[in-house]
N, C-alpha and C positions, 0 to 999 in steps of 0.2 A: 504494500500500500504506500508506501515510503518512497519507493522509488517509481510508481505511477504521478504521485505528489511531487513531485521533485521535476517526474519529465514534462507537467502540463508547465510547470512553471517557469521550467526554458523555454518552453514553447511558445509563451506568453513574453517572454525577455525578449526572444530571437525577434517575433513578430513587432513587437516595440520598436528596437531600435531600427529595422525594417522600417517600420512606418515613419519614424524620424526622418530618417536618411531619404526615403524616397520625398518627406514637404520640403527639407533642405532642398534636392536637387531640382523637386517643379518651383522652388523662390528663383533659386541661378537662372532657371529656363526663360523666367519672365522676361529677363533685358533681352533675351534672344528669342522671343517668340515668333513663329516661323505663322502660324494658322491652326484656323476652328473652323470647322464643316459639318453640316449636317446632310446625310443622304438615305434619301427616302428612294426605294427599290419595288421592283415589281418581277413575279418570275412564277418560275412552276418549278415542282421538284418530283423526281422519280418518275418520269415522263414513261418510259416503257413499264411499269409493272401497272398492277392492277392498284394499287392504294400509292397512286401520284393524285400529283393536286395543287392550289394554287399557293404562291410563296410572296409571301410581302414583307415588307419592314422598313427600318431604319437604323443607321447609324449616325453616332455622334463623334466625331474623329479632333485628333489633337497630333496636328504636321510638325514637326520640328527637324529639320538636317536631316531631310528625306527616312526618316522614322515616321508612320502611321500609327499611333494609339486611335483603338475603337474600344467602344461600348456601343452593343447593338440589341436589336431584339427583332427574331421572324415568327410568323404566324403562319400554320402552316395545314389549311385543312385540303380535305381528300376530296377529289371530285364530288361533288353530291347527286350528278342527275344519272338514276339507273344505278346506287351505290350500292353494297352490301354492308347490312343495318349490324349496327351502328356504323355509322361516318367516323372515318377515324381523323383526329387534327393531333397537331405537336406544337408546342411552343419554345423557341430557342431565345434565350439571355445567353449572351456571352463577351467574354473580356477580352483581345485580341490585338499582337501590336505583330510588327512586321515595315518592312521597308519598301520606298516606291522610286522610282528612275524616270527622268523624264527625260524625254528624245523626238527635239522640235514640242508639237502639240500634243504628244503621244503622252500619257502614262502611264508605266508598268509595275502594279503594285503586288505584294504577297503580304500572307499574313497567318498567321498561328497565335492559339489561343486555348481556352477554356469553357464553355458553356455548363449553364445546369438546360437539360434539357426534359422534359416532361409533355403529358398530354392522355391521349385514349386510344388503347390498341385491342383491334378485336384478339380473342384467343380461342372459345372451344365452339362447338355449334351446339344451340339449344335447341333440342329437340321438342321442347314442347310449345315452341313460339313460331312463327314465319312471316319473313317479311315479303311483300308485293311482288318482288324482283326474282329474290334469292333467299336461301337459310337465312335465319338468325343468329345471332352470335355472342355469347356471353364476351363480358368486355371488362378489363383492367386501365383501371389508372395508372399512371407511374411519373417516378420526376427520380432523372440521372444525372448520373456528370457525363460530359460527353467531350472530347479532339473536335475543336472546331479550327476550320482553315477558308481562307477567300485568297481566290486569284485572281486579277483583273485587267484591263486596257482601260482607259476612258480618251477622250479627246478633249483637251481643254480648252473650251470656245471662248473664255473670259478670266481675267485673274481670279475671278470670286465665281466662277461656275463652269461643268465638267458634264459630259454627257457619257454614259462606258455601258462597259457587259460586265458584270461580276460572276465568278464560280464559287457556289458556296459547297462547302463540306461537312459534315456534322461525322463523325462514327463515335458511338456508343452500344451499351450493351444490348439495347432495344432496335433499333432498327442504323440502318445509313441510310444516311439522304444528302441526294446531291441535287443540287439547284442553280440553272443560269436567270444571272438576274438583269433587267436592266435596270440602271442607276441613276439617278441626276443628284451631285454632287451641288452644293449651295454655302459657300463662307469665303476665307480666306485662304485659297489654294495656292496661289504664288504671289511674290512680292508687283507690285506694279512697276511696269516698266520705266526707269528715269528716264528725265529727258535733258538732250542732250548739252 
């Protein structure tokens, strides 16, 4: 019990001085803040299986020296017309940084991360129910951790806005899902051009 008590409580020091160290270095970042974006997306995920569906969201991004920090959230339910009952949907929060290159108008970003990811997955057939279409199907909740990853292009039409494709990836113990999204990026993406 002694040393349960003992390891919560490095664990609580480690995350401490962790979280110090990380408001120390976003004070430094301020005199060198690079941009803040928000990007609202639209997409479908798992296009060939039978429980694909529509894929939306948004991100909150913080640019600094071609590093992308996000915090995001997608919505993610199952086709509904002609469905097998219950409709299945997922919901993804995830935290996610990664780096971006730009080349002329082009940019090319990646990104790796963490999500908790959750929702409603059919599992057995109930035999004593039927729905319109197809069986019925008893059905679980759940909420995981999940490997979240995005890959992208966009094209940047403006210094404060971005048009692109994102690839999203989710793998966890309940399902993977992969999603092409299209994006519109909205803040401070590059510095504005001096003049001469």
């Amino acid at each position: 019990m002694v040393h349960l008590y003992r390891s919560r409580d490095m664990k609580i020091q480690l995350f401490s001085v962790l979280f110090v160290l990380i408001l120390v270095n976003f004070a430094h970042c301020q005199d060198h803040f690079s941009g803040l974006s928000a990007t609202p997306k639209i997409g479908y995920f798992n296009w060939h299986e039978d429980n694909g569906g529509w894929a939306g969201g948004i991100d909150i991004n913080y640019l600094r020296n071609n590093w992308n920090y996000s915090i995001g959230y997608m919505n993610l339910p199952e086709w509904g017309l002609f469905s097998t009952t219950p409709i299945e949907y997922y919901h993804e929060i995830r935290a996610v940084a990664g780096q971006y290159a730009d080349v002329g108008i082009f940019r090319f970003d990646y990104q790796l991360g963490g999500s908790l990811f959750s929702g409603l997955k059919r599992t057995t057939v109930n035999t004593n129910r039927k729905s319109i279409y197809d069986d019925y199907y008893n059905s679980e909740k759940f909420a995981v951790f999940g490997l979240a990853m995005k890959g992208g292009i966009s094209f940047v039409l403006l210094p404060v806005m971005s048009l692109g494709l994102d690839f999203h990836l989710n793998i966890n113990s309940k399902t993977l899902i992969y999603s092409p999204m299209i994006s519109l990026e909205i803040g401070k993406l590059k510095n504005e051009p001096k003049e001469p």
